[in-house]
Short mmCIF file of the C-alpha atoms (twelve columns), coordinates in Angstrom:
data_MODEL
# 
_entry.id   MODEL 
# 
loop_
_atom_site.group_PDB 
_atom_site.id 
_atom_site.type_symbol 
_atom_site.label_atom_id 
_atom_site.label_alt_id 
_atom_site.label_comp_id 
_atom_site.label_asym_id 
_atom_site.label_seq_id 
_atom_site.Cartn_x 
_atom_site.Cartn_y 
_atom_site.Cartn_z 
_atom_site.pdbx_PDB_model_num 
ATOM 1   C CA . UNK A 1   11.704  73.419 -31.246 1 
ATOM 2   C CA . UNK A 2   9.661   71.188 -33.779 1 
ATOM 3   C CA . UNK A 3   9.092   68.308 -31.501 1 
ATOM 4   C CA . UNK A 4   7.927   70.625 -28.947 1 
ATOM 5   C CA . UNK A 5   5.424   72.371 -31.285 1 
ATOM 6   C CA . UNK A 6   4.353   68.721 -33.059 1 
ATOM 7   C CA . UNK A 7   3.767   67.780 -29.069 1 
ATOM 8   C CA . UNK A 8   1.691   70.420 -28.681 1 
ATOM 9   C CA . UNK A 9   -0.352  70.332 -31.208 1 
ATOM 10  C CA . UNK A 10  -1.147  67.035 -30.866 1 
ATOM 11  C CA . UNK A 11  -2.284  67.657 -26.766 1 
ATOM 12  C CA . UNK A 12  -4.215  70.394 -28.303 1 
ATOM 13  C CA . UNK A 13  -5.800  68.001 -30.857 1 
ATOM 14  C CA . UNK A 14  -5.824  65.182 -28.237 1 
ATOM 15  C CA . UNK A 15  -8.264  67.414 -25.158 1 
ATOM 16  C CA . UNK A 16  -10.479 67.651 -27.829 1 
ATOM 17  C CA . UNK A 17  -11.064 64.376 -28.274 1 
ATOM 18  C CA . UNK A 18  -10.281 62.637 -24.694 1 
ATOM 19  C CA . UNK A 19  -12.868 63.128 -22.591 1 
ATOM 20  C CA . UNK A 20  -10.082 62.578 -19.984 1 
ATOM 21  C CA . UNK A 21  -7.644  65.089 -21.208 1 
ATOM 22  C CA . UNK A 22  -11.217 67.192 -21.612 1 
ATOM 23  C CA . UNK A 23  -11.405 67.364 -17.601 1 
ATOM 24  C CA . UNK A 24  -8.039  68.388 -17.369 1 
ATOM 25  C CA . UNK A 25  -7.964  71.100 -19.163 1 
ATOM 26  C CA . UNK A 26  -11.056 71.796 -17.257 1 
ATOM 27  C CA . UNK A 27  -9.266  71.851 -13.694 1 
ATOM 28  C CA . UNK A 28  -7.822  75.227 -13.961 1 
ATOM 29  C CA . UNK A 29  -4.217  75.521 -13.464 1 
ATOM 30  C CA . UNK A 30  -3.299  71.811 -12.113 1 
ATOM 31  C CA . UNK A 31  -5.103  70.659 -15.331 1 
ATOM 32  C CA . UNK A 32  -2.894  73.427 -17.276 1 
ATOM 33  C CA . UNK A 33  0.834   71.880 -15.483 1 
ATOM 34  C CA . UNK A 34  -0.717  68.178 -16.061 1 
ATOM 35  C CA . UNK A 35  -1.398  68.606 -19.790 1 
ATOM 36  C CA . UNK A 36  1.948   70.377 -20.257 1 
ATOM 37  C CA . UNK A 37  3.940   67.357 -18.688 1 
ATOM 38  C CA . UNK A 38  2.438   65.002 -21.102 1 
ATOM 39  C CA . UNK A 39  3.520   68.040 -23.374 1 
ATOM 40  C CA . UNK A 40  6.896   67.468 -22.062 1 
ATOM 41  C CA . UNK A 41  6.961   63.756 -22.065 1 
ATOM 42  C CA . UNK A 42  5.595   64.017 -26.007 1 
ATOM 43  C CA . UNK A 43  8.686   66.106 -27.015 1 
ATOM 44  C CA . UNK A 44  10.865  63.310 -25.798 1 
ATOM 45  C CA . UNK A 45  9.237   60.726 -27.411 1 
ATOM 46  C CA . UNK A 46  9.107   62.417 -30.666 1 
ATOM 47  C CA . UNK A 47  12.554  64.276 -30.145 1 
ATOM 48  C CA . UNK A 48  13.699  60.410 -29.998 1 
ATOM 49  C CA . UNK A 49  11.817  59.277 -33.249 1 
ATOM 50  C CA . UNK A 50  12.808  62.717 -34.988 1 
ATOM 51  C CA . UNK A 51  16.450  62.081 -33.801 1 
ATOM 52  C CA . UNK A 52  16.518  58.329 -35.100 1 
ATOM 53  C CA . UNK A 53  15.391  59.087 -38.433 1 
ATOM 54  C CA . UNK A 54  17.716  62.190 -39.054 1 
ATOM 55  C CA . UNK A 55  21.187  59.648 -37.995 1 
ATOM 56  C CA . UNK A 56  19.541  56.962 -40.173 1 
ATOM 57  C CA . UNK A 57  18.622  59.541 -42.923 1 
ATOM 58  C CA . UNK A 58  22.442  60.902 -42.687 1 
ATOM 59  C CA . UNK A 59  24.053  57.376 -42.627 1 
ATOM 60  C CA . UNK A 60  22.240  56.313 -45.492 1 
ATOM 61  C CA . UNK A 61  23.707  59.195 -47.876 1 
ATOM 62  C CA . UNK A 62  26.924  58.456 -46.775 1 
ATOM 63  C CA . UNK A 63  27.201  61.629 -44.936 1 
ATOM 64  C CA . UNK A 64  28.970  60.226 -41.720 1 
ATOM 65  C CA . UNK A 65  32.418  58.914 -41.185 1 
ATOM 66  C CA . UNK A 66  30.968  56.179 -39.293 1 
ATOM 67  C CA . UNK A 67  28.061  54.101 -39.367 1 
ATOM 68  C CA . UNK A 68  27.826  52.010 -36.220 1 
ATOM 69  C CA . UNK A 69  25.510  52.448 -33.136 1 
ATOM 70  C CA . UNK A 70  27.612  54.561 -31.315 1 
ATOM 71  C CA . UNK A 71  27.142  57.467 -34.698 1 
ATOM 72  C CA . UNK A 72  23.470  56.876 -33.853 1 
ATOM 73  C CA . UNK A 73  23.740  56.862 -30.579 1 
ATOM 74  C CA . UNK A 74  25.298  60.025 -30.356 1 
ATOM 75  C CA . UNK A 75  23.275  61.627 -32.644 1 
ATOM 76  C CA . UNK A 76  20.035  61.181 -31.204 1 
ATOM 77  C CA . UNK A 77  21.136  62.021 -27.412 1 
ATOM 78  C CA . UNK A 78  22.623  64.791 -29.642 1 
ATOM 79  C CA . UNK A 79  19.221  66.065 -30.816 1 
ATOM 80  C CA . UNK A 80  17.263  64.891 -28.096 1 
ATOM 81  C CA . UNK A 81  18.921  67.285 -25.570 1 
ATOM 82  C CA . UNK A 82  18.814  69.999 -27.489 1 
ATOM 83  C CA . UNK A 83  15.129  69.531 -28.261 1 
ATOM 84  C CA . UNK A 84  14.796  69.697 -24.468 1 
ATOM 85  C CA . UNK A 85  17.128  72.108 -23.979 1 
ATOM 86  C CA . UNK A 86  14.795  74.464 -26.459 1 
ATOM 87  C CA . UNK A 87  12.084  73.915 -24.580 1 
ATOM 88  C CA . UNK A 88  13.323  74.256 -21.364 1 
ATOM 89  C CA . UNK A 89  14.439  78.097 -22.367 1 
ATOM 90  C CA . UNK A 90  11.357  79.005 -24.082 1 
ATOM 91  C CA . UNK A 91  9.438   77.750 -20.999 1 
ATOM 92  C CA . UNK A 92  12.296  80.241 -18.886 1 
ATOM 93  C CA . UNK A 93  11.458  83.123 -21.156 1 
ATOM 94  C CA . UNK A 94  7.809   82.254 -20.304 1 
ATOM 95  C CA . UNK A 95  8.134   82.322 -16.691 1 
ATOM 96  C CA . UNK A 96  10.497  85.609 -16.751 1 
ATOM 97  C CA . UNK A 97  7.491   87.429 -18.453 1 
ATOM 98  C CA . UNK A 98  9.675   88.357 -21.411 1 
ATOM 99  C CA . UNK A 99  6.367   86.843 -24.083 1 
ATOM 100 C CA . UNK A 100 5.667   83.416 -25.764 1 
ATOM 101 C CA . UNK A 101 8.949   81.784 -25.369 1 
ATOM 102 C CA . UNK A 102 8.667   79.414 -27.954 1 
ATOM 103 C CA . UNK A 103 7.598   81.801 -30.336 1 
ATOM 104 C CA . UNK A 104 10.607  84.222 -29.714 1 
ATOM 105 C CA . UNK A 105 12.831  81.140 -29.910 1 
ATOM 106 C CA . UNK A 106 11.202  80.584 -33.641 1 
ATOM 107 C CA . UNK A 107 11.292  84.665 -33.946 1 
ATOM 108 C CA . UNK A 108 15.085  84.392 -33.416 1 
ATOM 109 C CA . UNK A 109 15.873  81.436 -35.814 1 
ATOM 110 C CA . UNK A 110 13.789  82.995 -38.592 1 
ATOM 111 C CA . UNK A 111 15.316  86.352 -37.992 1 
ATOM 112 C CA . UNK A 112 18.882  84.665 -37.635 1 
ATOM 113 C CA . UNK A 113 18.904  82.414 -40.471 1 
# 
């Protein structure tokens, strides 16, 4: 969930400063599915950098068995998908009319933790 929210609120921060991203957000609702595929493509990216630096972060304290590429690799396809796979059922819950998605998903880890 928190390279979803980091992605957002950097779009957020981002339309108002881009004129570009300004005009978007202006279009109405083909503005509103543009800005949240860069939304999208920003959680991957940072799902990627967020995923790199936890295996690294866990290799270095001697946490893992195994510290060759295929520990990292598996780690960060590990976190990446589920990043994606977060925000892929919070946009579902969205779309079903249930409320926020995203916030429910937090709701629900706060609540079960």
């Amino acid at each position: 969930i928190m390279p979803y929210i980091s992605a957002s609120i950097i779009m957020q921060l981002m339309t108002a400063v881009s004129p570009t991203l300004e005009q978007l957000k202006k279009e109405g609702e083909a503005g509103r599915r543009k800005i949240s595929q860069y939304t999208r493509y920003g959680t991957v990216i940072l799902a990627l950098v967020q995923g790199f630096g936890i295996s690294v972060g866990l290799a270095s304290q001697g946490v893992t068995f195994n510290d060759s590429f295929s520990f990292h690799f598996v780690a960060v396809v590990s976190f990446v998908s589920g990043a994606v796979f977060m925000m892929w059922l919070g946009e579902q819950i969205t779309e079903r009319g249930v409320g926020n998605g995203i916030s429910l998903l937090i709701f629900a880890g706060i609540v079960a933790g």
